[in-house]
C-alpha positions as CSV (number, residue, x, y, z in Angstrom):
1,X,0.0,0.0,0.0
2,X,1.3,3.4,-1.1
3,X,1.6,6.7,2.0
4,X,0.7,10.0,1.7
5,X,2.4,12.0,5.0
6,X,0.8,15.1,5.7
7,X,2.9,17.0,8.5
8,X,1.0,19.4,10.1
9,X,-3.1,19.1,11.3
10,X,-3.9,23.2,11.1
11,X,-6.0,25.0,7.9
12,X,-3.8,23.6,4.9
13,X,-3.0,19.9,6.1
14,X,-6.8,19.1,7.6
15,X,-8.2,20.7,3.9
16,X,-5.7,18.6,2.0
17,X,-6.1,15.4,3.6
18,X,-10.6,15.9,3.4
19,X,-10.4,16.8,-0.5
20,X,-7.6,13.8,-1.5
21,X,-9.3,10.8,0.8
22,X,-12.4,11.0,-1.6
23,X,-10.0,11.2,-4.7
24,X,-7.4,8.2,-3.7
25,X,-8.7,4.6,-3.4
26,X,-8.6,3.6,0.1
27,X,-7.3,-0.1,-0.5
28,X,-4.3,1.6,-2.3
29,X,-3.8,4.7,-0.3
30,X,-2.8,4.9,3.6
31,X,-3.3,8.8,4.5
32,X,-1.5,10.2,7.5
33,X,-1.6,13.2,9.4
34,X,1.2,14.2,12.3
35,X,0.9,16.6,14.3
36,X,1.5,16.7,18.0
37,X,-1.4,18.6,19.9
38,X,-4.7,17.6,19.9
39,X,-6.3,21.0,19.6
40,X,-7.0,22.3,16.7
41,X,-7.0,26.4,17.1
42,X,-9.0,28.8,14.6
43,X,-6.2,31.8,14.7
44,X,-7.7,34.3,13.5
45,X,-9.6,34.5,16.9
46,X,-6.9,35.0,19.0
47,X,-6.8,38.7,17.6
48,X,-10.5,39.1,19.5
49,X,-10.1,37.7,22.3
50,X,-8.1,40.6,24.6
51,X,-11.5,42.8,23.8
52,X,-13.5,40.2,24.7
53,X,-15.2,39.5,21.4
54,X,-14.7,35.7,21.8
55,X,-13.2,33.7,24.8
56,X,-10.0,31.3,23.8
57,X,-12.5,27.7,23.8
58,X,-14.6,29.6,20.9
59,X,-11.4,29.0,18.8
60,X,-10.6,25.4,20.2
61,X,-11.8,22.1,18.8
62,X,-10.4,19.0,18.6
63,X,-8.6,17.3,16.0
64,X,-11.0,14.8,16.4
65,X,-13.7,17.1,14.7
66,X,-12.2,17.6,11.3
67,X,-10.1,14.2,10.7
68,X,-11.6,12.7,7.9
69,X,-12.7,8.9,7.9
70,X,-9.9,6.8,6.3
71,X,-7.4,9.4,7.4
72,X,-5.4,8.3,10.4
73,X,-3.8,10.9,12.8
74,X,-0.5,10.4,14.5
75,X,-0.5,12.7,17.8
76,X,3.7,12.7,18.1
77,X,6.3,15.2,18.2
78,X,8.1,15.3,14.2
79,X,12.1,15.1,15.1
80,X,13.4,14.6,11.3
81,X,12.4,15.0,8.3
82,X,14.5,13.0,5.2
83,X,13.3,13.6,1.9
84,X,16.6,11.4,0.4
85,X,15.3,8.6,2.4
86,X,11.2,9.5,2.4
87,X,11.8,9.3,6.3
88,X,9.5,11.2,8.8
89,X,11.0,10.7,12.6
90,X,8.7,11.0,15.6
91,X,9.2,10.8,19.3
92,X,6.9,7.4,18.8
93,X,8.9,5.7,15.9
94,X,9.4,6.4,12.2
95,X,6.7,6.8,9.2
96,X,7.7,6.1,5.4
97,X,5.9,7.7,3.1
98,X,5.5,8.0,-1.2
99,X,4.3,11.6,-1.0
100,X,4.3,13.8,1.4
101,X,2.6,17.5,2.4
102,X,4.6,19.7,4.4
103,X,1.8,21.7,6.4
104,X,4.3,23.1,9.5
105,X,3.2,26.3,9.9
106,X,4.7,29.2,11.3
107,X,5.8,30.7,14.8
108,X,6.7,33.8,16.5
109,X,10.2,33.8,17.9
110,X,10.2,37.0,20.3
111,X,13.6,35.5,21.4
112,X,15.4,36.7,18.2
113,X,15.0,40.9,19.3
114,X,17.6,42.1,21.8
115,X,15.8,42.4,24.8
116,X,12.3,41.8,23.9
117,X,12.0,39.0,26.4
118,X,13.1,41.2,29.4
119,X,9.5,42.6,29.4
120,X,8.1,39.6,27.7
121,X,4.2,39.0,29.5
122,X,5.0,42.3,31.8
123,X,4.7,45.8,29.3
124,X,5.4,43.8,26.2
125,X,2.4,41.4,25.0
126,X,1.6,39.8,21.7
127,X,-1.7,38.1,20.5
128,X,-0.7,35.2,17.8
129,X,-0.2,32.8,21.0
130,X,-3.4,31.8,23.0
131,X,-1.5,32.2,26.2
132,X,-0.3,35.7,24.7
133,X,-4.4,36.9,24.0
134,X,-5.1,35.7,27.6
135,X,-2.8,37.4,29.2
136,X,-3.3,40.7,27.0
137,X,-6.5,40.5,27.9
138,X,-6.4,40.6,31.1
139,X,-3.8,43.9,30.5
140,X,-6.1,46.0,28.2
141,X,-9.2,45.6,31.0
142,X,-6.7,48.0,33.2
143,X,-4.8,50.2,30.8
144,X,-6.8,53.2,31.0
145,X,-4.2,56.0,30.5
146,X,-0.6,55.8,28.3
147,X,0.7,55.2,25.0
148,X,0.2,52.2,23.5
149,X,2.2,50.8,20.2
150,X,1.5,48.1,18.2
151,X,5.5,47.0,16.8
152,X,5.5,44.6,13.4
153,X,9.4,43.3,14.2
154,X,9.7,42.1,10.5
155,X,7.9,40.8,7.4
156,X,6.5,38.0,6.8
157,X,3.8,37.9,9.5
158,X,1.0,35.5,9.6
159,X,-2.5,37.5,8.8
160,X,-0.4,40.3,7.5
161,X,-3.9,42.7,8.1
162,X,-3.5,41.6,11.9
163,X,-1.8,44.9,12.9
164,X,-4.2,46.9,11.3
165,X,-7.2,44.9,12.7
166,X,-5.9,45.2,16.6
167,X,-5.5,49.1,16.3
168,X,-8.7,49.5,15.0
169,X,-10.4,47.4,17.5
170,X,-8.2,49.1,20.5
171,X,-9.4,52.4,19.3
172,X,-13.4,50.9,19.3
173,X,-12.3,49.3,22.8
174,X,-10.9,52.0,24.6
175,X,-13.6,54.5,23.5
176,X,-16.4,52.0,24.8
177,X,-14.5,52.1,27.9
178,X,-14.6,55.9,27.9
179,X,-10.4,55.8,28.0
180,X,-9.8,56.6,24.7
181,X,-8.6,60.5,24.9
182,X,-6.5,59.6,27.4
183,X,-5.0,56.6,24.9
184,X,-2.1,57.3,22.3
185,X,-2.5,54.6,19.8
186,X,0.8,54.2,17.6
187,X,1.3,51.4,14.4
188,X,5.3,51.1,14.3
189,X,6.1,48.9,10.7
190,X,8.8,48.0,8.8
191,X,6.7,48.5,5.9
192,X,6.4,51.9,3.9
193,X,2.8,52.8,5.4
194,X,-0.2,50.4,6.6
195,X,-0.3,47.8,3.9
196,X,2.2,46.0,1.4
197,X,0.4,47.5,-1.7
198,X,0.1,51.0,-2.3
199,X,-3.9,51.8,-3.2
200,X,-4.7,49.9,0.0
201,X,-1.9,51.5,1.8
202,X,-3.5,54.4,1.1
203,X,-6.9,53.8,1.9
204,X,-5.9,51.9,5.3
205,X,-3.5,54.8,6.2
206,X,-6.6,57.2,5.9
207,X,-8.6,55.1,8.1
208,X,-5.9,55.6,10.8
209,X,-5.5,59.5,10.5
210,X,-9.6,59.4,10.7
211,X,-9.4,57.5,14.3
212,X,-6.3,59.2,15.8
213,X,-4.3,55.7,14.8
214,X,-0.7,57.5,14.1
215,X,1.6,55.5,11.7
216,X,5.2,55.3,12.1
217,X,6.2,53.9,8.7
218,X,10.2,51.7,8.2
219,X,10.9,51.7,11.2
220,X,13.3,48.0,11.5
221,X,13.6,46.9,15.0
222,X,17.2,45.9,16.5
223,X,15.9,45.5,20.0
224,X,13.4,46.3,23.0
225,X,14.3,48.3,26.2
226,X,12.6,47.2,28.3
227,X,13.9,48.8,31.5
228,X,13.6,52.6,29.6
229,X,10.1,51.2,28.1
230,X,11.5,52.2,24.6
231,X,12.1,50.4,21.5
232,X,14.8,51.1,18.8
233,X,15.8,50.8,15.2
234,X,18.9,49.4,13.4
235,X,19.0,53.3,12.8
236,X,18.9,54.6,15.9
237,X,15.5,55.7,16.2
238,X,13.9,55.3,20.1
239,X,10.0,55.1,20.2
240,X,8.6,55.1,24.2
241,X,5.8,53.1,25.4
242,X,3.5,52.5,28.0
243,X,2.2,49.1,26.4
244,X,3.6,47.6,23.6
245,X,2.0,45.0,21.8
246,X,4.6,43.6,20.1
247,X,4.5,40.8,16.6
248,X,7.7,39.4,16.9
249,X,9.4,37.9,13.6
250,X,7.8,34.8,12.6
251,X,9.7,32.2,11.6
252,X,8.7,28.5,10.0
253,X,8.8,25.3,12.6
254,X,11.8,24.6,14.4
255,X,11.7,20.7,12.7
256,X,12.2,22.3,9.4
257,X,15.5,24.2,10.7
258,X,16.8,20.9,12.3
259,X,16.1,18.8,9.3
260,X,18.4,21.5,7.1
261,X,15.6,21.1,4.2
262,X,14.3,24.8,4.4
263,X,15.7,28.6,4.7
264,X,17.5,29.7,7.9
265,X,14.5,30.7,9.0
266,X,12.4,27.3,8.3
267,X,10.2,28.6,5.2
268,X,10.4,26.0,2.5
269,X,11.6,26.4,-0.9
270,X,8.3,26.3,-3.0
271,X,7.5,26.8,-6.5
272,X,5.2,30.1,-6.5
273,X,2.5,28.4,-9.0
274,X,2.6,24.3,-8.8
275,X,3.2,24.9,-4.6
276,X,5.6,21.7,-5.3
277,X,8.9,21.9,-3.1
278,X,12.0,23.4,-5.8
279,X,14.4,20.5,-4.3
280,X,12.6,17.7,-3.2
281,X,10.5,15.2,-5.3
282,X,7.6,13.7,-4.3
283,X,6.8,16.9,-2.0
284,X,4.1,19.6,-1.6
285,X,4.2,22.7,0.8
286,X,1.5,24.3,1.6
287,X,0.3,27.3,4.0
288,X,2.6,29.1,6.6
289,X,5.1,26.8,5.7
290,X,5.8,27.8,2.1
291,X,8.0,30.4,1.1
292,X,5.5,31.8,-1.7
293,X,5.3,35.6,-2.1
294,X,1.7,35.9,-0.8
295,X,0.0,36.3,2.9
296,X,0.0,33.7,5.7
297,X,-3.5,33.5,5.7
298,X,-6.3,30.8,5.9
299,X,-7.8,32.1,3.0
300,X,-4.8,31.2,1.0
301,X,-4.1,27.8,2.4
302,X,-7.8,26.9,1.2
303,X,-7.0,28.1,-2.4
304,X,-3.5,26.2,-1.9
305,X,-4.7,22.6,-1.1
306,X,-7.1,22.8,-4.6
307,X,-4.1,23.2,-6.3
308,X,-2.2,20.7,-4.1
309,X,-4.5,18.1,-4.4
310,X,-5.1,18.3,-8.4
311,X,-1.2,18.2,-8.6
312,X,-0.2,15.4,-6.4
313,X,-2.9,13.2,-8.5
314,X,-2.0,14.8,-11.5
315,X,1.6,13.1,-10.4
316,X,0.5,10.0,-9.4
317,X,-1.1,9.4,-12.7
318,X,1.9,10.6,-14.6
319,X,1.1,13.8,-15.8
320,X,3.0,17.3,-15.1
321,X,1.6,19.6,-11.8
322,X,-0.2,22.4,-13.2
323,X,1.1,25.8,-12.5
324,X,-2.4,27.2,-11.5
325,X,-1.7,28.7,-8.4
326,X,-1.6,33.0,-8.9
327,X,-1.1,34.0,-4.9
328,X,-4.9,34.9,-4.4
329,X,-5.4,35.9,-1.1
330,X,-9.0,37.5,0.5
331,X,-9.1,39.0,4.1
332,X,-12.0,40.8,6.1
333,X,-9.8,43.4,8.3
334,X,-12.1,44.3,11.3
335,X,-11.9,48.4,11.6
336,X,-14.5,48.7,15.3
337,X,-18.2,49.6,15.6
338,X,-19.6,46.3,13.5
339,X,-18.0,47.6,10.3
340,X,-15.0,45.9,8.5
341,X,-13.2,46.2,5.3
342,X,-12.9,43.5,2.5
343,X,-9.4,43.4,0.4
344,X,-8.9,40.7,-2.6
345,X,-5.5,40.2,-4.5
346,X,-2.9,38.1,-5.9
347,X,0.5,37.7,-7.0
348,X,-0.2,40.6,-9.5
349,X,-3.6,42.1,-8.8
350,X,-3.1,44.4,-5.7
351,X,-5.9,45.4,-3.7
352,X,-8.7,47.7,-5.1
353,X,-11.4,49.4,-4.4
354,X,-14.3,47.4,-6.4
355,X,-17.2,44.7,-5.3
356,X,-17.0,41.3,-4.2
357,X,-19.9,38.6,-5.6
358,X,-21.8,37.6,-2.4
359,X,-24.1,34.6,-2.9
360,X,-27.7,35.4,-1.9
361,X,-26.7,39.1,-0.3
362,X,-25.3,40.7,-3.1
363,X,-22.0,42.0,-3.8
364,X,-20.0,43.2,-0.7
365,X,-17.7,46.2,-0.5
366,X,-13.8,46.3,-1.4
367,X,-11.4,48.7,0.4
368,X,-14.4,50.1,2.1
369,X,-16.2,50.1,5.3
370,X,-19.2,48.2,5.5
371,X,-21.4,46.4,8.1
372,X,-22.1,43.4,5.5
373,X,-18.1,43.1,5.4
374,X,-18.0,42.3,9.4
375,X,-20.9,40.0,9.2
376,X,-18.8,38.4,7.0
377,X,-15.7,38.4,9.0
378,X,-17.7,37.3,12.0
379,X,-19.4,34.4,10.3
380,X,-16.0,33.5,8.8
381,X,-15.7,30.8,12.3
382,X,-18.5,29.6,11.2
383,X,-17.6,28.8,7.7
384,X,-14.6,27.6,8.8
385,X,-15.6,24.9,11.3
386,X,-18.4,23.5,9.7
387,X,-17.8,23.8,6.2
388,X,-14.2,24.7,5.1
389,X,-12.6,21.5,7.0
390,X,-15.1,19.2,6.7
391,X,-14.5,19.6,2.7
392,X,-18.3,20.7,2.2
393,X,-19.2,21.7,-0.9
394,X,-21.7,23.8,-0.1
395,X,-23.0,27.4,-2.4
396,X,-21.6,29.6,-0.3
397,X,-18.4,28.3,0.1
398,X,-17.8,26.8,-3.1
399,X,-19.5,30.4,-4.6
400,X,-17.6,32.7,-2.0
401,X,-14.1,30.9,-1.0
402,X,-13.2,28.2,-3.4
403,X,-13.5,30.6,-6.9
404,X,-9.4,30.4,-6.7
405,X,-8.0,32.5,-9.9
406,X,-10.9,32.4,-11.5
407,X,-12.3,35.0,-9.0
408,X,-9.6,37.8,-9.5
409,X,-11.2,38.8,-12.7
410,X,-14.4,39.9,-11.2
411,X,-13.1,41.2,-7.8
412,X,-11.8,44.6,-8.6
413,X,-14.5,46.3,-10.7
């Protein structure tokens, strides 16, 4: 019996392993998952959870929930990965495999910034951690006066609109606490204003002058002070604090570093369109864990594993992977008082203002505020609990989140 491996259980592993079980014949095809927690997290609600939006079980489930039948799952720590040998090495023993999906993820390493972990869980907080949105939490319900500043360490980031999303909801939280005049609200980036692309940029750094949100634009951190409350730049620059919430760089799993089969900082070498691995045969990345040119983002792990799964049985039956996949990314960005902003791109399509096709509603707003855009952010959980990892094809997921490059030519009208 041939093995597909699938290392990783989050967005893109779960979604690859639900669409390929119904493609493979199971008396021919063991598929595996790894992955060693049992939790599975939604991440994108870690970012509400310090303003009390959703409590940390709302984005909890267990693996349990969205392991397909005929896929088995492996809870064990990965040690090795050897792609000569088609070797994966647990804690618990060694797996084989014929193909194999790299779905590892990504981490923030706070430990990589001079001095950041001096304050670390004291004035200097993060929320892309569950323990990190607890604790902040529990910080914001007593920060009442003070300067707070939201620091992006480096690019890439996972959710890239993240930043932009926590600023905007700080500014909705400490004015419903009555706090807010009293509350300097800074966004520190590396990046040449609020977004990667300049029409959204733009737009997003307007919505930030409009709510007293200042922008300090390429600004590259070399370290935190955390005794001074300061943080500075490989310039020379010092920015003071009161709270800083801090996204640290991000950097792939540690496994992929040991196993020398990625970059120095664990991201794997990935063909930008096919999503098959540049130096490895028989090997797919897909998610956090690639090193494609396009947000970290759920969204684009769902387009992903289409393209991954057509490709790996496009392989199997002796035919060339398909370069179909064009970076297409969509992300709701939550901008306070139940209104939120929709942005749709791809590798060469940057975000613009336009309208979205919404099944049933009617088309939503692009680069614009609109209450219709945060019921579809907040509904978004929903979707992808109950439909997007149990593989159900559905009209408003297939309609809404599965239209993959076919969509870009009808987003930004």
């Amino acid at each position: 019996m041939k093995k597909l491996l699938i290392l990783g259980s989050g967005a893109g592993g779960v979604m690859v392993a639900t669409q390929i079980r119904k493609k493979l014949d199971p008396r021919q095809w063991k598929i595996t998952i790894i992955d060693r927690t049992w939790q599975h997290h939604y991440q994108p609600g870690w970012l509400f959870v310090p303003f009390g939006i959703y409590g940390i079980n709302d984005c909890i489930k267990p693996q349990t929930d969205f392991i397909p039948a005929g896929v088995d799952f492996v809870q064990d720590e990965i040690t090795n990965v050897d792609p000569v040998k088609k070797v994966v090495s647990c804690k618990g023993g060694d797996h084989s495999y014929d193909w194999i999906v790299v779905a590892t993820g990504c981490r923030i390493v706070p430990e990589e910034i001079d001095g950041m972990m001096d304050g670390w869980g004291q004035d200097v907080h993060n929320f892309y951690t569950p323990d990190g949105s607890i604790a902040l939490a529990k910080k914001l319900k007593h920060f009442k006066k003070g300067k707070l500043v939201l620091n992006i360490a480096e690019m890439p980031i996972k959710c890239p609109v993240a930043p932009l999303e926590f600023v905007f909801l700080a500014d909705w939280f400490f004015m419903n606490q009555d706090s807010r005049c009293n509350i300097e609200i800074e966004l520190v980036t590396p990046l040449t204003g609020a977004f990667t692309k300049p029409v959204a940029a733009e737009i997003l750094g307007k919505m930030c002058e409009d709510k007293n949100i200042k922008i300090v634009p390429n600004f590259e951190l070399a370290q935190v002070n955390a005794d001074k409350k300061t943080i500075e730049s490989h310039k020379g620059d010092e920015l003071d604090y009161d709270l800083l919430i801090s996204i640290p760089p991000n950097f792939g799993s540690q496994v992929i570093i040991d196993s020398d089969i990625g970059d120095p900082m664990g991201y794997m070498d990935t063909d930008h369109h096919t999503l098959k691995s540049k130096k490895y045969e028989n090997m797919y990345i897909i998610g956090d864990a690639t090193n494609v040119p396009t947000s970290k983002a759920g969204s684009v792990a769902h387009f992903e594993s289409e393209i991954v799964v057509e490709n790996i049985l496009r392989e199997i039956e002796g035919l060339d992977p398909l370069p179909d996949f064009d970076g297409h990314s969509n992300c709701f960005i939550v901008s306070g008082y139940e209104k939120a902003v929709l942005i749709d791109f791809n590798y060469k399509i940057e975000p613009l203002p336009g309208k979205f096709p919404f099944p049933g509603i009617g088309p939503l707003s692009l680069l614009e505020e609109s209450f219709f855009n945060y019921c579809g952010k907040m509904m978004f959980k929903w979707v992808y609990f109950n439909l997007m990892l149990k593989g159900k094809e559905l009209p408003l997921e297939s309609q809404m989140f599965m239209a993959g490059k076919k969509r870009m030519g009808a987003c930004a009208l």
